[in-house]
N, C-alpha and C positions, 0 to 999 in steps of 0.2 A: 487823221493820224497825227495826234499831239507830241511835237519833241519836246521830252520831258528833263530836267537837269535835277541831280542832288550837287548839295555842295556841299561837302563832310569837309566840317571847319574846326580853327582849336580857339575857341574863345577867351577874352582878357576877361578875368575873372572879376566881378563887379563894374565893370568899365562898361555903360550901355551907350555913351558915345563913342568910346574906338571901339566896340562890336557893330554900330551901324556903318561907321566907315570900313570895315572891311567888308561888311556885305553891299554896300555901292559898290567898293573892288568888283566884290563876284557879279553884281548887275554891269559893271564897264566889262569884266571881260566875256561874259556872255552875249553884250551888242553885238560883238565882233563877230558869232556866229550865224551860218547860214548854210540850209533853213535855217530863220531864227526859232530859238525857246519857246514855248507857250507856258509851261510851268517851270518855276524852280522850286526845290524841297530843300528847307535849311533844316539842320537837327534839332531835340529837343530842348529849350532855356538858350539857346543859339544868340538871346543880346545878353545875355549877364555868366553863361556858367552854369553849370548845375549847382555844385552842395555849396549854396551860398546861405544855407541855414536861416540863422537869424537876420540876415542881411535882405530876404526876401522883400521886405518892407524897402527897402532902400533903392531896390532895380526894378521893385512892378512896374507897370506904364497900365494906362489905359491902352485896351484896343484901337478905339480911336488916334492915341497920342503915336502907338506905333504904324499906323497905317500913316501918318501926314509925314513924321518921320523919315520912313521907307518910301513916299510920294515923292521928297526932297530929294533922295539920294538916286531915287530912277530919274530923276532928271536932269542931272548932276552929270549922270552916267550915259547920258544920250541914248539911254538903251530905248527898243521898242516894245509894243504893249506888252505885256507877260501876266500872268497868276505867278504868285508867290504864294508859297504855305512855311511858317517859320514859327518855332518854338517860341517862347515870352513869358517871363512869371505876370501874370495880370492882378491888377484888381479892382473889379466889378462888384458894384452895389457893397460897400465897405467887408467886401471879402477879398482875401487874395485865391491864387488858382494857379498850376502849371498848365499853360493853355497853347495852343497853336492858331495862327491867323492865318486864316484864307482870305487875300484880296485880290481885287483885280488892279496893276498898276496902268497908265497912261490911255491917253485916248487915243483907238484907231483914227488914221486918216481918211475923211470922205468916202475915196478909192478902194480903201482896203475894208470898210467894214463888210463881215460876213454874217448872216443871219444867229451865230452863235456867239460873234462878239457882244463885250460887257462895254458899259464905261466905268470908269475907276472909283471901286466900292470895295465894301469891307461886304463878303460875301457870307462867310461862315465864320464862326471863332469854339473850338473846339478845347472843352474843357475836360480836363484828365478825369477820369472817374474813378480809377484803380489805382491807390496810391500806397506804394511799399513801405512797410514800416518792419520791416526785419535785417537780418546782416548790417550792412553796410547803409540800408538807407531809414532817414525818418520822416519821410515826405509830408506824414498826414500832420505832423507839428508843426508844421510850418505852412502848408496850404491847405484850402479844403477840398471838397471831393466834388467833379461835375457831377450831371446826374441823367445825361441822355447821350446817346449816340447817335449822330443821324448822318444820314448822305444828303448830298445837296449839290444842285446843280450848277455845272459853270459854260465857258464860252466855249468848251471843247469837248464836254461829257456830264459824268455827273461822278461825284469823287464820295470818299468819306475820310473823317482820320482817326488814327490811334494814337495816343501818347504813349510809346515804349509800353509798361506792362496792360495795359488796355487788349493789346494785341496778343497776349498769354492767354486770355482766357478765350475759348473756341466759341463762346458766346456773341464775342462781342463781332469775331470775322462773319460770322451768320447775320446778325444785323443790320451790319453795315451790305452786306450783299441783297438781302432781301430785300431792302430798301432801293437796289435800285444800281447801288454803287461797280462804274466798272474801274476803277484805281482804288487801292485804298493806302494811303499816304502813312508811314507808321516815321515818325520824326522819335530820336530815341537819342537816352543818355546813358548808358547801361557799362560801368567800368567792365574792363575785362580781367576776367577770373580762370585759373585752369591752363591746362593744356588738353589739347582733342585732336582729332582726326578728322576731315569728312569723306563724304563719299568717296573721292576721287584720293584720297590717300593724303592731301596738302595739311599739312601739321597749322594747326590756328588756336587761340585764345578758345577754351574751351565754349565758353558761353557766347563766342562767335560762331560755333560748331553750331549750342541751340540755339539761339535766334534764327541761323538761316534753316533749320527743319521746321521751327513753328512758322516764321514767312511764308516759305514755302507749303506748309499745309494751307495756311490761309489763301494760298491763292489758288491749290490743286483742289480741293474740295470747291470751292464756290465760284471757280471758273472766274478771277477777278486779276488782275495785275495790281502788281503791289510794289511800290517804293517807297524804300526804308534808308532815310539820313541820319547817320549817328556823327554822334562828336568825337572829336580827335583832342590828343592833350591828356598833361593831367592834373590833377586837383589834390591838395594833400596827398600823396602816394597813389592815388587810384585812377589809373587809368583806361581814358576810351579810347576803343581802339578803331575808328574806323570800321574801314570792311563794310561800308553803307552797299546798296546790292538791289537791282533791278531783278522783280520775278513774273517770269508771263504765267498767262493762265492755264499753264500746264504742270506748272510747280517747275520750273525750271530757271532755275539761274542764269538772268542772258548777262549780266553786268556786276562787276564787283571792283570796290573802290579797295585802294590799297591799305594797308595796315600800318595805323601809327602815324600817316603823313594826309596834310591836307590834298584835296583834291577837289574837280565840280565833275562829276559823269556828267555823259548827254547820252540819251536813247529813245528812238523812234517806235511809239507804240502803237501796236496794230490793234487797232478792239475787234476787227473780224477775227483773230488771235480767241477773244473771249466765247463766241458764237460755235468755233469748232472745237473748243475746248469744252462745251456743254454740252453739247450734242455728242460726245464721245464717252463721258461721262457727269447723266444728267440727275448731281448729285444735290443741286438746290431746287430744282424743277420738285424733286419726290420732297425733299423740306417743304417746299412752300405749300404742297399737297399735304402733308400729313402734320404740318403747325397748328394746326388749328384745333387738329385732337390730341397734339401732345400737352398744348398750354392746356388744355382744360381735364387734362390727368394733374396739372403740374397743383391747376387750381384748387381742384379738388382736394389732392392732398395738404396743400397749402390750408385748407378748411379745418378740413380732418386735425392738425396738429394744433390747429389755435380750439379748438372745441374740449379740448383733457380728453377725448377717446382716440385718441393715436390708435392706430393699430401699426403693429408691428409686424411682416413678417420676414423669418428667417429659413434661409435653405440650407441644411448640413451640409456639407461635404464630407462624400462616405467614401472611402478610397478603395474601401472594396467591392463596390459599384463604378467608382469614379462619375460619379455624380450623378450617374443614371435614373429613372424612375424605379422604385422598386419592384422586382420581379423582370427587369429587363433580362433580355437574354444576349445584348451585344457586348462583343468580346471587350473586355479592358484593354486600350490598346497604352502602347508602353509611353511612359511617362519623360521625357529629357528633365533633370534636376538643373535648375541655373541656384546660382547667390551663394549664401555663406557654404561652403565647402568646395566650394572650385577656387580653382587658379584663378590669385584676379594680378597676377604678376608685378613686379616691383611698384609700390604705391608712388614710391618716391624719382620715379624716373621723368624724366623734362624731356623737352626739347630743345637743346643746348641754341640751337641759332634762331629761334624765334626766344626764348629767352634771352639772348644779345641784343637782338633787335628791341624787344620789348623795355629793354634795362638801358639803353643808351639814349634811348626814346625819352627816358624818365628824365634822364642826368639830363638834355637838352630842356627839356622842359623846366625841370626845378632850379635847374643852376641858372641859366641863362635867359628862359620867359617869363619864369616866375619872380626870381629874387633878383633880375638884371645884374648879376656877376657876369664876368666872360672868363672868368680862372675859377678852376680849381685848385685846393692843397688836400693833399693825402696822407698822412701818418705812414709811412711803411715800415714795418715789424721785420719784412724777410719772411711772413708765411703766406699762405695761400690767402686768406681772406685782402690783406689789404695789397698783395699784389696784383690780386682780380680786378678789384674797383681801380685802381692806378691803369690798369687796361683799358675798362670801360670807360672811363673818364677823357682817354686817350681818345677816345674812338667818338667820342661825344663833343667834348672841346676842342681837339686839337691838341698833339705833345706838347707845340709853343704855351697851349695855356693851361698848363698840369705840373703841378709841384712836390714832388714825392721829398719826405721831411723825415731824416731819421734822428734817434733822440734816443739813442746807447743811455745807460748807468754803467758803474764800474762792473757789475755782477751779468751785464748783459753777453750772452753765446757774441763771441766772433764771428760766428756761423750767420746770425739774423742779419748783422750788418751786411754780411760780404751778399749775403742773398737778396738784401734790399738793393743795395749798389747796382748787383744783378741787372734787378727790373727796372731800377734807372735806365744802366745803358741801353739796356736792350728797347724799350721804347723810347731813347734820346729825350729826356724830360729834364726840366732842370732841378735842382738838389740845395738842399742844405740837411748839416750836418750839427745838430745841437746837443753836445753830452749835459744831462740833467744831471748829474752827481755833485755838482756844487750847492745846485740848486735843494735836491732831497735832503743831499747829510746835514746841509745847514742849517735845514729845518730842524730833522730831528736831533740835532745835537742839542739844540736850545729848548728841547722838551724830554727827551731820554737821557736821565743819569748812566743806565748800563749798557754800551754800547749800543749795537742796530737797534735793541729791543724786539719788540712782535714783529717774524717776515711777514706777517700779513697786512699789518698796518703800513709797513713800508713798501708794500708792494702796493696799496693803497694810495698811498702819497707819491709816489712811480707816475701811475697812471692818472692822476688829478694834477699831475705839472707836466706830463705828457700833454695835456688839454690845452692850458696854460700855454704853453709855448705852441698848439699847433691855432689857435685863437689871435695871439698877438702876431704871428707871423699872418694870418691872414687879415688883418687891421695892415699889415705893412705893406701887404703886395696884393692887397684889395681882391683876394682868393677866396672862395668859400672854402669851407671845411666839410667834407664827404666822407659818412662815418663808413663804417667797415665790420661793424658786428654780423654776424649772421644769427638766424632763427634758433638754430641748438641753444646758443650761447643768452640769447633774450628770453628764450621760456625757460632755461635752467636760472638765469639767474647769474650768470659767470660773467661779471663783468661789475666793476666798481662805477657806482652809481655818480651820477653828475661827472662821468670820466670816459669811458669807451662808449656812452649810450649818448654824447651831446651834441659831436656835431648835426645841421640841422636838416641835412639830407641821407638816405643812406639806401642806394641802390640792391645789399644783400641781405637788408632786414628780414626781408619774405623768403629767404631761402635755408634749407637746414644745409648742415654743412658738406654733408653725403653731394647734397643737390650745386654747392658752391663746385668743389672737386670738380664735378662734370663739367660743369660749364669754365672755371678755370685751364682744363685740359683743352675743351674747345676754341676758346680764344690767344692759347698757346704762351700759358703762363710755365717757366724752366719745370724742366720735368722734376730736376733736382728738388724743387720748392713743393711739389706736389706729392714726392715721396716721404717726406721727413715728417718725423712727429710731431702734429700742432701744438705749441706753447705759449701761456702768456710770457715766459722769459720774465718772469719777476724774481724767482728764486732760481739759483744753477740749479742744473738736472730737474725742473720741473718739467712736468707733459700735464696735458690738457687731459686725456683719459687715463691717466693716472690718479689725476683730482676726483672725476667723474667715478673710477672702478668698473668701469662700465666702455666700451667699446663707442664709437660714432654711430657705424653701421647700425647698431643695435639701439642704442640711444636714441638715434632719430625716427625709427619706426616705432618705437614707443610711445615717443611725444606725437609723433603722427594718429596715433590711433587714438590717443587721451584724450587730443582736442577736439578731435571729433566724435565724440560722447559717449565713447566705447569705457566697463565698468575697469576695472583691472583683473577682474579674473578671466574676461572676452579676450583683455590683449594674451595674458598670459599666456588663453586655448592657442595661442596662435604662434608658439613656440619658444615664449620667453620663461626665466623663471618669476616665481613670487616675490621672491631678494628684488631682482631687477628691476621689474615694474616698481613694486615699493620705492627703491630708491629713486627713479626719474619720477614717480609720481608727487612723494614727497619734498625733493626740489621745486616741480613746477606751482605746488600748491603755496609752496610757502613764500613766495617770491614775487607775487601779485605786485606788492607793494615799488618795486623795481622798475616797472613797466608803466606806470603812473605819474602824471604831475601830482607835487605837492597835497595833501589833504587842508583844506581849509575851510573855516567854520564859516558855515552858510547863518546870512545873519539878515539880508534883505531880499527884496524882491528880484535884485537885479544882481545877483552872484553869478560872478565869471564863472564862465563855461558850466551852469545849470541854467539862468534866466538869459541872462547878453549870451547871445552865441553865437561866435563866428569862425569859421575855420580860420585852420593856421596860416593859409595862404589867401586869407580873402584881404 
């Protein structure tokens, strides 16, 4: 009965020597336990980071280099023998690979060897085979693809692993079980995405919802235990969330690591757990019986398709049979309709306290692990958006290290400041007070002959010395700057470019505004601020959906359905008009350019961000 440990960690991104010292950390503090460990599970890329893109080159190690490494630091750690399985970008035979190590660390003592102990070997090394190249990730440019899955035996059973999406495909859980495997190790880096529900009703990161239903298949189908280490932290905006999770071979969930925060489980696993879990349902026994004549359908057609005589066939569906043979005489039995015409209910609704959790999670990480600031500075307007982040910020640094900055013009509402000051007191932060009207008239005085000139161009110049002053005051009180735009505002375009879109974090960029509202209510920003009509306050009596003609509410369920690939006459069905659509669609179309760095003429091999590529934060 192997006690097993995951260590769901948040890694220094490119740093492969303070990534092994913090895993010596988790090898010293798991000495201290007892029983001791016999495996620990570190997550996927666990010495360098995930999206280290073009930097791959820069943090591979050999296998080898990381086992003598990891030899150093188990002895360092006075820890006793253990398996270790740990993420690694490798490269092997002048290829690189996202790959995972299986060794055995330290030599049993005389006394203690058991017929099942190792001595200290690189057992297995497990090369990613499935490698994502959609959404968010581009794996296969940067590494190449394994090309086998195996189980392999160690001092305590016989294991297999999967790299994060390895384990999506139902293939690959079959393989690794047939072969033999009773753990199978899924070490992952998988941002999280979404909000979801599971079984038991706990509100989670949507794509933490699937992962633990695919785990859990994999382990209820093939009767296998399975532990799954994810990364913690986050990486230019995308964060993983934890939630690593012990599953016995019943498909059940005995262990789950927390969300957002590092952590090491320990759990004691019973492989007689596997034996009654197969004999209850003996769902790999009829696999292993009927494999042999499903490959040789598989082959055959395989045959068939390279020979040019494909055969095809196809089965109607005839609904006035409901699919029956013809001339059946059993009754159509009645039909439940799911998908497009049901209630699929508010698209746009969150879960206010796992999105707090998730968004101050971020602000700790970017502000203070990433870019080593310990202050924040905030712009506060007086409306909802940037009194939210002055919140979260709060909740992330600390009030002492949060600097809410207001920056009136002559033409500015009385109303924004008193409402800024507000959220001052009310979270006790410290304050400056900088009126820009010296600053803007001066300017345009010395370029406009005829008074203000264009409101739009000085409401322009407003918010480009907004910048200006919230930039130099964070040079003075060595504060970052934490932007405050929300999603409506980024895909319409409503925001003066190199102005409200620069500072270099911004915890509500992912959220429409509908979605800020909720979670500012949650975190109990003045109601007063939550009722009043959103303005940039650049011209008197401006409003934001006054600019727009169009409503929030409305607004954002538009943009919601645009970007996810729906035509505009689909949004339209869905109770908007033609005017309306048109109008948010032609904003978001025309505005691309907004949401982009600079265009620059590609002229060699090694042009920033197409050939050199490294993320923002590497």
């Amino acid at each position: 009965m192997p006690r097993l440990a995951i260590a769901q960690l948040r890694p220094t991104k490119g740093d492969y020597g303070a990534n092994l010292q913090k895993i010596g950390g988790v090898l010293a503090q798991i000495a201290k336990l007892d029983p001791p460990v016999e495996l620990v599970v570190f997550p996927e890329t666990a010495t360098s980071g995930y999206f280290v893109e073009g930097g791959v080159r820069d943090v591979a190690v050999t296998a080898g280099t990381l086992f003598r490494d990891l030899t150093v630091e188990h002895e360092a750690a006075g820890a006793r023998p253990l398996d270790v399985a740990i993420g690694f970008y490798e490269v092997f035979q002048n290829h690189f690979y996202n790959s995972c190590l299986y060794a055995s660390l330290g030599n049993a003592s005389p006394g203690n060897v058991s017929p099942g102990s190792a001595s200290p070997r690189i057992q297995h090394v497990h090369r990613k085979v499935f490698l994502p190249t959609y959404g968010v990730f581009d794996e296969e440019r940067f590494v190449d693809r394994g090309r086998e899955i195996r189980a392999f035996d160690t001092r305590w059973g016989r294991a297999a692993i999967l790299i994060c999406e390895d384990a999506w495909h139902s293939l690959s859980g079959s393989i690794a079980a047939l072969q033999g495997a009773q753990l199978v190790i899924v070490p992952s880096a998988s941002p999280a995405r979404g909000t979801g529900m599971d079984e038991e009703g706990t509100r989670l990161p949507a794509s933490v919802v699937r992962w633990e239903r695919i785990l859990r298949g994999i382990a209820d189908e093939h009767g296998v235990w399975v532990g799954f280490a994810s990364l913690v932290g986050f990486e230019g905006g995308k964060g993983f969330p934890g939630g690593s999770v012990v599953v016995s071979p019943a498909g059940e969930i005995v262990l789950r690591g927390p969300l957002f925060e590092e952590a090491v489980l320990t759990y004691d696993v019973d492989f007689e757990e596997i034996t009654r879990a197969r004999a209850e349902a003996p769902l790999l026994a009829d696999l292993e019986v009927n494999l042999p004549h499903l490959v040789k359908n598989l082959g055959s057609r395989a045959r068939g398709a390279g020979s040019g005589k494909r055969k095809r066939s196809v089965v109607k569906f005839d609904p006035a049979t409901n699919g029956t043979a013809p001339g059946s005489r059993l009754p159509a039995p009645k039909i439940h309709v799911v998908g497009r015409g049901v209630e699929e209910g508010d698209p746009l609704a969150i879960d206010p306290d796992l999105a707090r959790r998730w968004l101050v999670s971020f602000l700790k990480d970017e502000v203070v692990r990433r870019r080593g600031f310990a202050k924040g500075i905030v712009g506060l307007s007086g409306g909802v958006d940037s009194s939210l982040t002055a919140f979260l910020a709060v909740e992330a640094l600390g009030k002492e290290n949060v600097i809410g900055v207001r920056m009136p013009y002559r033409t500015s509402s009385p109303e924004s400041l008193d409402h800024a000051l507000l959220v001052i007191q009310t979270l006790g932060i410290q304050s400056v007070t900088v009126d820009i009207t010296a600053a803007v008239d001066g300017y345009l005085s010395q370029v406009e002959q005829n008074g203000d000139g264009d409101p739009t161009r000085r409401g322009n110049v407003m918010a480009r010395e907004r910048m200006i002053v919230l930039f130099d005051l964070s040079a003075k009180y060595k504060a970052l700057p934490i932007g405050t735009s929300n999603k409506s505002e980024r895909l319409l375009g409503y925001f003066t470019w190199h102005a409200d879109d620069t500072p270099p974090v911004n915890p509500l960029g992912d959220l429409f505004k509908t979605q800020v509202r909720a979670l500012a209510r949650h975190v109990g920003v003045p109601d007063v601020i939550l009722r009043k009509p959103p303005t940039p306050d650049l011209v008197p009596g401006q409003t934001t959906e006054g600019d727009f003609g169009i409503s929030y509410d409305k607004v954002d369920r538009i943009l919601y359905y645009l970007i996810r690939g729906m035509k505009p006459a689909e949004v339209v069905a869905r109770g908007f008009t033609p005017e309306e659509v048109a109008k948010v669609a032609g904003r978001l179309e025309s505005t691309h350019w907004k949401r982009r760095l600079p265009t620059v003429a590609m002229m060699s091999q090694t042009a920033i961000g197409e050939f050199y590529l490294r993320p923002v934060d590497y």
